[in-house]
N, C-alpha and C positions, 0 to 999 in steps of 0.2 A: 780229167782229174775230179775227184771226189772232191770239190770246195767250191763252196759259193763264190768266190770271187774268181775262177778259171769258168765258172759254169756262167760269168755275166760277164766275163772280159769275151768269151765263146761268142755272146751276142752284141754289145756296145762296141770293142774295144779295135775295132780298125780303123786307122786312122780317118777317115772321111764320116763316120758314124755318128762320134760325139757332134761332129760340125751340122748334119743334116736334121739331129735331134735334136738339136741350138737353134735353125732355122725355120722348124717343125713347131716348135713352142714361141719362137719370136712371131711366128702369125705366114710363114712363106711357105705355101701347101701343095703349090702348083708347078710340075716337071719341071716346064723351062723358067719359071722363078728359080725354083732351086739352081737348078744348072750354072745359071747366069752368074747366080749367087758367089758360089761356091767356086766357079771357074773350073768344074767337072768334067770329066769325060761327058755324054752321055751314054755311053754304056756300061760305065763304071755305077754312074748314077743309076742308073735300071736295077745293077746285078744287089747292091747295098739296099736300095728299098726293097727290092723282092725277097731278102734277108731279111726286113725289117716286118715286113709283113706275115712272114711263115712263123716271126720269133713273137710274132703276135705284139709287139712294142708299137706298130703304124699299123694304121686301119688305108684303105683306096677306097676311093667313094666315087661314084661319075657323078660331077659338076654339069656335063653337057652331053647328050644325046646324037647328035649329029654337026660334025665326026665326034667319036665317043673321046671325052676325053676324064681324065678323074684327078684326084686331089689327095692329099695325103695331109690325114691328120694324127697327135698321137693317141693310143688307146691309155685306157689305166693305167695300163704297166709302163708305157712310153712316158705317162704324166709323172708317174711313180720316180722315175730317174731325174725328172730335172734337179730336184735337189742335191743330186751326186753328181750333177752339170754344174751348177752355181758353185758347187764346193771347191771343183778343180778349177772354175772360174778364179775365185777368189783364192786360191793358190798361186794360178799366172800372175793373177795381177800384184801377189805379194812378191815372188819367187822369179817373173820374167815377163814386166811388164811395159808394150813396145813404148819408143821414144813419146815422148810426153801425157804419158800417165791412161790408166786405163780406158780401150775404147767403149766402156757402155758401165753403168752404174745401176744399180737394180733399188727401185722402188717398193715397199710393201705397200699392202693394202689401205695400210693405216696413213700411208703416205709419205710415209719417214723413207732415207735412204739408210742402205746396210747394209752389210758383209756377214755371208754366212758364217754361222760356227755351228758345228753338231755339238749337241747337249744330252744330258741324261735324262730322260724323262720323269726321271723321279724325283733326283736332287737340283736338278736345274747347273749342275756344274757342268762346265766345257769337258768335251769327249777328245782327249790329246791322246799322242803316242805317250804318253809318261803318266794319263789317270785312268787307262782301260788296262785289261788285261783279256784274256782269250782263254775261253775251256771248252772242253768237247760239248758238243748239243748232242742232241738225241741220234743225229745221224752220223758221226762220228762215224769213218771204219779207218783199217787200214788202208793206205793208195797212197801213190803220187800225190802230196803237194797238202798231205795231212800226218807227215808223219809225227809231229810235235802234239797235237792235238789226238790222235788215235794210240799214241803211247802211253803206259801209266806212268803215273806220277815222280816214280821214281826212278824210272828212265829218261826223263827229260833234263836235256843240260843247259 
């Protein structure tokens, strides 16, 4: 589909992905850390980072030389998403969060605890289903999964 969000669900959005990119930035870099982690296959776990890795989101690095063994850490782009991790974070934790209240609360830098919100970068107001709205960008075309957006204006209902 021609849209940014079919072309990042493409590479995030399978179930065990958000979870290994949550353990990936929690500090757990190493196969059978994750594995254990996660309570994964390992072959499951193999086929998801070697996705991660071609989608360029995880880097493999060898930690040890003999026997070889490597590490997975995330690159820019891998870094680049956690804030769309913390988001749906703080989603569960509004929306479906387990018996006695959320298991992990997030820290800034400054040291304060917090719940994300996406904001404008302009006006500093919260970015909701009810203060954004959606127009064509530059790449706009006709396809699957644009046709609100690649329509004009006076075809939209």
């Amino acid at each position: 589909m021609h849209c940014s969000i079919a072309q990042a669900v493409g590479v995030v959005a399978e179930p065990w992905t958000p979870l290994i990119l949550r353990d990936l930035f929690l500090g757990l870099c190493r196969f059978d850390d994750l594995a254990e982690d996660l309570g994964i296959s390992r072959n499951l776990l193999t086929r998801r980072l070697e996705h991660l890795v071609a989608t360029g989101v995880v880097e493999r690095r060898p930690y040890q030389e003999r026997p070889v063994r490597h590490e997975y850490v995330l690159t820019e782009a891998g870094r680049d998403i956690v804030p769309a991790l913390i988001t749906l974070m703080a989603w569960g934790d509004r929306w479906s969060t387990p018996p006695g209240g959320p298991p992990a609360v997030l820290v800034h830098s400054c040291g304060e605890r917090f719940t994300p919100v996406v904001t404008c970068p302009h006006c500093g107001g919260e970015a909701t289903a009810g203060t954004i709205t959606a127009e064509a960008g530059p790449g706009a075309a006709q396809g699957p999964g644009t046709m609100l957006l690649a329509a004009p204006p006076e075809q939209v209902t």
